[in-house]
C-alpha positions in Angstrom: 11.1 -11.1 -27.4 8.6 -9.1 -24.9 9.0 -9.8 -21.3 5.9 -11.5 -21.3 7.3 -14.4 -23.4 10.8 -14.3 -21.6 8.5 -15.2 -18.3 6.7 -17.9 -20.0 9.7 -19.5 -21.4 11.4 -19.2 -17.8 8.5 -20.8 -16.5 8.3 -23.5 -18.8 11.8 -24.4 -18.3 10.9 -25.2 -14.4 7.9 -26.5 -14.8 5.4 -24.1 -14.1 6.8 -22.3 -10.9 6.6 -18.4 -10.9 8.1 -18.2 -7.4 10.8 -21.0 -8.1 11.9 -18.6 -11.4 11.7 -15.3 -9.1 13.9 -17.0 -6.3 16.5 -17.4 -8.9 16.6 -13.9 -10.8 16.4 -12.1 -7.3 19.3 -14.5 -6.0 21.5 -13.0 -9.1 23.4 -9.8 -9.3 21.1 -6.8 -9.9 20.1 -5.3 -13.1 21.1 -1.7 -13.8 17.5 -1.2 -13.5 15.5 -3.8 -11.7 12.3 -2.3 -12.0 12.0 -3.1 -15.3 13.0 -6.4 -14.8 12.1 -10.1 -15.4 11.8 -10.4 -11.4 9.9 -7.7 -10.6 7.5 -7.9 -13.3 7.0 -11.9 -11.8 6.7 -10.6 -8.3 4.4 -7.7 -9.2 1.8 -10.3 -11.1 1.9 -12.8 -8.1 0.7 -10.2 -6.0 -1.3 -8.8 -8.3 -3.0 -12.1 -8.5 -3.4 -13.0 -5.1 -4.7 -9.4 -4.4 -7.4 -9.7 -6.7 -8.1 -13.4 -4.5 -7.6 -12.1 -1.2 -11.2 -11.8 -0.9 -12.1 -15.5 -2.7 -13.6 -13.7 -5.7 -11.6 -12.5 -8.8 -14.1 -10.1 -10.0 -13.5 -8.9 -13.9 -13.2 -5.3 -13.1 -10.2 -6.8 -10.4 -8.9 -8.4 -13.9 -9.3 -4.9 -15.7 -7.3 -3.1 -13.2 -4.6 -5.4 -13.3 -4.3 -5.1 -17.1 -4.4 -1.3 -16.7 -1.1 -1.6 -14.2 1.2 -2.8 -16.7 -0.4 -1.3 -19.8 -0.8 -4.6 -21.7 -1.2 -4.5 -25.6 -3.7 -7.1 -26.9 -1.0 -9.0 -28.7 0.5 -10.4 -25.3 -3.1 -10.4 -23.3 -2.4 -14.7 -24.0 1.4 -14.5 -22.5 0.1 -12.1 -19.3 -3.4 -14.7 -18.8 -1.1 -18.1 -18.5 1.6 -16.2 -15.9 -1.6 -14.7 -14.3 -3.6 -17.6 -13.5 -0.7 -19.5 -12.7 0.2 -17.3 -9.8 -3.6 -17.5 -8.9 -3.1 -21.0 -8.9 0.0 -21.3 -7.3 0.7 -23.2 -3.7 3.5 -20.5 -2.7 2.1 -18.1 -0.1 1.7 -14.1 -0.6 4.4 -13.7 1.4 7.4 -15.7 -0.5 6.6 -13.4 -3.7 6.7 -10.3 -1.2 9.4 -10.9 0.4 11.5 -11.5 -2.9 10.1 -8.4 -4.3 11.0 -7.0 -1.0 14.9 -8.2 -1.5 14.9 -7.2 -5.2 14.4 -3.8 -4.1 16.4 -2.8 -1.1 17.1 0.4 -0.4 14.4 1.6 -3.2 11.3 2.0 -1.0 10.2 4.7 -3.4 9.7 1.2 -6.1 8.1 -0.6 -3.2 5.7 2.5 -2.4 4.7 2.0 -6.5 4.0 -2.2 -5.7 1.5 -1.2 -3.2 -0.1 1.9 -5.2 -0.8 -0.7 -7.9 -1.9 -3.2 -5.6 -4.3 -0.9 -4.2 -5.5 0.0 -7.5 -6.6 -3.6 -8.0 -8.3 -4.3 -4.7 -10.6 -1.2 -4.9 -11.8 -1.8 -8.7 -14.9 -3.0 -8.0 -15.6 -0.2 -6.1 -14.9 -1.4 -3.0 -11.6 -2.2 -0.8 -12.8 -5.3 1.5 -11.4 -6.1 4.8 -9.3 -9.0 3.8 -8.0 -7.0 1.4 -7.1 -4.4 3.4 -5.8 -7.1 6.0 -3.9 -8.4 2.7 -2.2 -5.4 1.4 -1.2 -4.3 5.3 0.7 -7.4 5.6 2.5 -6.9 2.2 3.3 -3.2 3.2 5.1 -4.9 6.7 7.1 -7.2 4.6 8.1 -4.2 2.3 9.3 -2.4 5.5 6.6 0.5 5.1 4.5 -0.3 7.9 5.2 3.5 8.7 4.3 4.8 5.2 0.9 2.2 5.3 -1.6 5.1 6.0 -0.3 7.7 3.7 -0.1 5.1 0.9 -4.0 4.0 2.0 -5.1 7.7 2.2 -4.4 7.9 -1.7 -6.9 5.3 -2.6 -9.4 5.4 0.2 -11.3 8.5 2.0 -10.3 8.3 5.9 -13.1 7.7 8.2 -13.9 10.3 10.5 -12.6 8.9 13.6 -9.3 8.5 11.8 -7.1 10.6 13.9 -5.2 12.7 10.5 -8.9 13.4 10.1 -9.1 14.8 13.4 -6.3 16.8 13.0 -7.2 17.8 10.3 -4.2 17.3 8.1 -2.9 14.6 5.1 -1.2 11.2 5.9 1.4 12.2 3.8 2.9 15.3 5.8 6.1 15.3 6.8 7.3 14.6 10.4 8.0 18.4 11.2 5.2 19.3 9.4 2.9 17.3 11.4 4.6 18.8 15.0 4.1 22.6 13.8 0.4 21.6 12.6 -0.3 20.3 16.2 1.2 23.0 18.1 -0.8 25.7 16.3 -4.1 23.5 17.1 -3.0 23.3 20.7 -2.9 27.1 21.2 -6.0 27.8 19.1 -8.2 25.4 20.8 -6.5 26.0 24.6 -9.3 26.5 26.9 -7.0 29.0 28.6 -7.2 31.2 25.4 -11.3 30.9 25.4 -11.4 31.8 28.7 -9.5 35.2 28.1 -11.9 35.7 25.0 -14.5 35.7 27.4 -16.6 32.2 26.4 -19.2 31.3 28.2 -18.8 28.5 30.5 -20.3 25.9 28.5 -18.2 26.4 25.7 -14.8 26.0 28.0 -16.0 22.5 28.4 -16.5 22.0 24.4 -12.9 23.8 23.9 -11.5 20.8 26.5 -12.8 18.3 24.7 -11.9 19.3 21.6 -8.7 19.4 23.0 -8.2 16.3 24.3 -9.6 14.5 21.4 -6.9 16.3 19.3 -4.3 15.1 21.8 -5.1 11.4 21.5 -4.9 11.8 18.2 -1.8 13.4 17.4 -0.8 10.7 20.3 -1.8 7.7 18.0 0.3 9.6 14.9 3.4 10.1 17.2 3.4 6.3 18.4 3.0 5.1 14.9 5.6 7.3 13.6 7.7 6.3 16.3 8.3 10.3 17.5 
């Protein structure tokens, strides 16, 4: 039996309730290896759903993308539709299938981290990642615990604007604490107006230098606070 029909038949037996069947599995001891389970294949469609509805529109390219998540093979495409639109359809908030996703998985952020690459993949499908999408997918990220990792994970599915300050500095989301400390020293002395000055800049260009400076400071200032350094 696939896991397609196990969900069905679970579902059946409680009368059409995709979070009331996740609320038990997650509530039972763990499976050796949970990310292949019943529960988180249940949580990951819920969200999947409701991503592709955080905007009011489920768009078929929205519907492609999910399919292209989990690698469907035609033969359960009827199985996958009724669990799909059922957590379209379904009363229960976002946040109960998050935060049960979020419990199956504690202490595996790396699994989480994959949840919100595929929900990412959904929302921007149709080419574009909408703002209560974005809003939708930063409060599942908070309820994941990766409030911290939110950017990084963002920055691998959409280009950063240009006041983004990672684009300021001039460096990835993704880098590494100590990375990011020895990356903003080094811009610090090479854009120092103290250094242009003993390179013999004209005056004008000193007052560029400072507020190139400063803009880099504020930056790196916004980075620090949300990395909590």
């Amino acid at each position: 039996m696939s896991i397609w029909q196990t969900i069905s038949e679970a579902v059946a037996a409680v009368g059409d309730s995709l979070i009331t069947v996740l609320s038990r599995i997650t509530g039972q001891p763990r499976e050796r290896d949970p990310q292949s389970s019943v529960a988180f294949t249940i949580g990951m469609i819920a969200l999947g759903a409701k991503m592709a509805k955080a905007d009011g529109v489920v768009s078929s390219d929205e519907v492609a993308a999910f399919k292209q998540v989990f690698e469907i093979q035609p033969e359960e495409l009827a199985n996958v539709a009724r669990v799909f639109n059922l957590a379209k359809q379904d009363v229960a908030g976002y946040d109960a299938y998050a935060r049960q996703v979020a419990r199956l998985f504690t202490g595996r952020p790396e699994v989480l981290e994959d949840v919100m690459d595929g929900l990412f993949h959904i929302a921007k499908a149709d080419g574009v990642v909408k703002d209560e999408e974005l809003e939708y997918l930063r409060s599942v990220a908070s309820i994941f615990g990766l409030d911290h990792r939110f950017r990084c994970i963002k920055a691998r599915h959409i280009k950063a604007e240009k006041n983004d300050p990672y684009e300021i500095l001039g460096i990835e989301p993704c880098v590494l604490d100590n990375e990011l400390r020895q990356h903003y020293r080094r811009l610090v002395r090479d854009n120092h107006p103290d250094r242009h000055i003993a390179a013999g800049v004209p005056e004008e260009m000193i007052a560029i230098a400072t507020e190139r400076l400063a803009a880099i400071n504020t930056a790196y200032a916004v980075v620090a606070r949300e990395r909590g350094l």
